[in-house]
C-alpha positions as a printed Julia matrix, in Angstrom:
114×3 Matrix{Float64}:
 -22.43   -9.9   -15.71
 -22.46  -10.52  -12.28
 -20.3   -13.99  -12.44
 -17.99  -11.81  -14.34
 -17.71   -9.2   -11.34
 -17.39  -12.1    -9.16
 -14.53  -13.93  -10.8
 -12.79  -10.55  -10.94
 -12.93   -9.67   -7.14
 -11.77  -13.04   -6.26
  -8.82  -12.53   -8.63
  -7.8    -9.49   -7.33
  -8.43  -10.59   -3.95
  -5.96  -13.61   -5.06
  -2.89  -11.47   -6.78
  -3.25   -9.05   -3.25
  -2.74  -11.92   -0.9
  -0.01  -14.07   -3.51
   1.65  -11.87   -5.03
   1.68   -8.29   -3.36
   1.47   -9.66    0.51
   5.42  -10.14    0.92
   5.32   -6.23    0.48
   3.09   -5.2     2.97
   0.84   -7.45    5.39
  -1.81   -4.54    4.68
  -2.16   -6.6     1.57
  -3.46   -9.75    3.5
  -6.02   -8.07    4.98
  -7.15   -6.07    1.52
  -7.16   -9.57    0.1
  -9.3   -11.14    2.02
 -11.42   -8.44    1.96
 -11.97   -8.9    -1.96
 -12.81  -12.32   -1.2
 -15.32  -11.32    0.21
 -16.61   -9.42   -1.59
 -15.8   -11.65   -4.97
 -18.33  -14.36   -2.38
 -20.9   -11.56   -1.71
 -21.31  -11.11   -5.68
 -21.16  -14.57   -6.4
 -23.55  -15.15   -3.51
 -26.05  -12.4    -4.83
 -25.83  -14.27   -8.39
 -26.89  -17.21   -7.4
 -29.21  -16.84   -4.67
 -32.98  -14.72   -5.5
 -32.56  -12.76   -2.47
 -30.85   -9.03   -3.39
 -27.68   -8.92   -0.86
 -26.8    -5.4    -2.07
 -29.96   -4.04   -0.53
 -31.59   -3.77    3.14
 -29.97   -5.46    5.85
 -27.45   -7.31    4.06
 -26.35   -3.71    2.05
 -25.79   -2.38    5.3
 -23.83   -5.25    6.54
 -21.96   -5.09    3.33
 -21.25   -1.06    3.71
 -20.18   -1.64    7.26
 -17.48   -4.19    5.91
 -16.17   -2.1     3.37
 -15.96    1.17    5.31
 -13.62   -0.73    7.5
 -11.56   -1.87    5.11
 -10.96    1.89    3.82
 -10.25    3.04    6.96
  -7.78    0.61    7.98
  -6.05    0.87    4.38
  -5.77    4.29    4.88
  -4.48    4.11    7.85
  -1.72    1.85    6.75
  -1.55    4.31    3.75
  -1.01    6.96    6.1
   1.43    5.74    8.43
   3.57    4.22    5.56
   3.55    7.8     3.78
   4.45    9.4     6.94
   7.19    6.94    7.48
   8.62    7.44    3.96
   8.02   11.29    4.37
  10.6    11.41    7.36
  13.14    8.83    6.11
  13.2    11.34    3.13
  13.44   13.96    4.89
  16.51   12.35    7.05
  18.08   11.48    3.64
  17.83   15.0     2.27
  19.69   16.45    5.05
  22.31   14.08    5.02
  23.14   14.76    1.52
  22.95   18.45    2.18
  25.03   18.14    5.56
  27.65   16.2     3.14
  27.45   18.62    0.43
  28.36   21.41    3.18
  31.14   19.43    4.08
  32.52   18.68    0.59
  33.02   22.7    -0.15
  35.15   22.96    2.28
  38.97   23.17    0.92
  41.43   20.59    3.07
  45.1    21.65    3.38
  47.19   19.55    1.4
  50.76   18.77    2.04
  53.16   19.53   -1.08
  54.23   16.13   -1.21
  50.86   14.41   -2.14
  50.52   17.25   -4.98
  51.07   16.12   -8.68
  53.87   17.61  -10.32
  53.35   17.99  -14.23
């Protein structure tokens, strides 16, 4: 089971930095982060030694609390970013919808006559 977790983190890892990178560079970085941690498991498979415990756990929980806090910090900033250009977009819609109850004077000329 553990080749199986292996494979699947260094997939993932893969389809972050191919596929979803040219959205956000965040995604590099989350990528190779996967890798990682697809090698760690595939490293823990195949050697006797348990790298999910001791040193090597700590290591390992040290790598991956960065990794959260720099994705959410990407998260974060990218939220707050959408947040205001939302915000901006609302109240240009509302500015225009102010401006589109107000009546303009017409001249009788550009009326239609039924």
């Amino acid at each position: 089971m553990e080749y199986v977790y292996a494979v699947m983190w260094l997939l993932v890892g893969l389809i972050l930095i191919f596929r979803m990178g040219k959205e956000n560079r965040v995604f590099y970085f989350t990528g190779a982060f996967f890798l990682v941690l697809g090698g760690w498991w595939m490293a823990n498979a195949l050697t006797p030694m348990d790298l999910f415990a001791g040193a090597w756990g700590l290591v390992l929980r040290v790598i991956t609390a960065a990794a959260l806090v720099v994705a959410c910090l990407v998260f974060w900033k990218t939220y707050r970013a959408d947040q205001a250009a939302f915000e901006k977009k609302k109240a240009q819609e509302k500015e225009e919808g102010q401006k589109g109850t107000e009546t303009p004077a017409q001249d009788e000329g550009d009326q239609e006559k039924w």
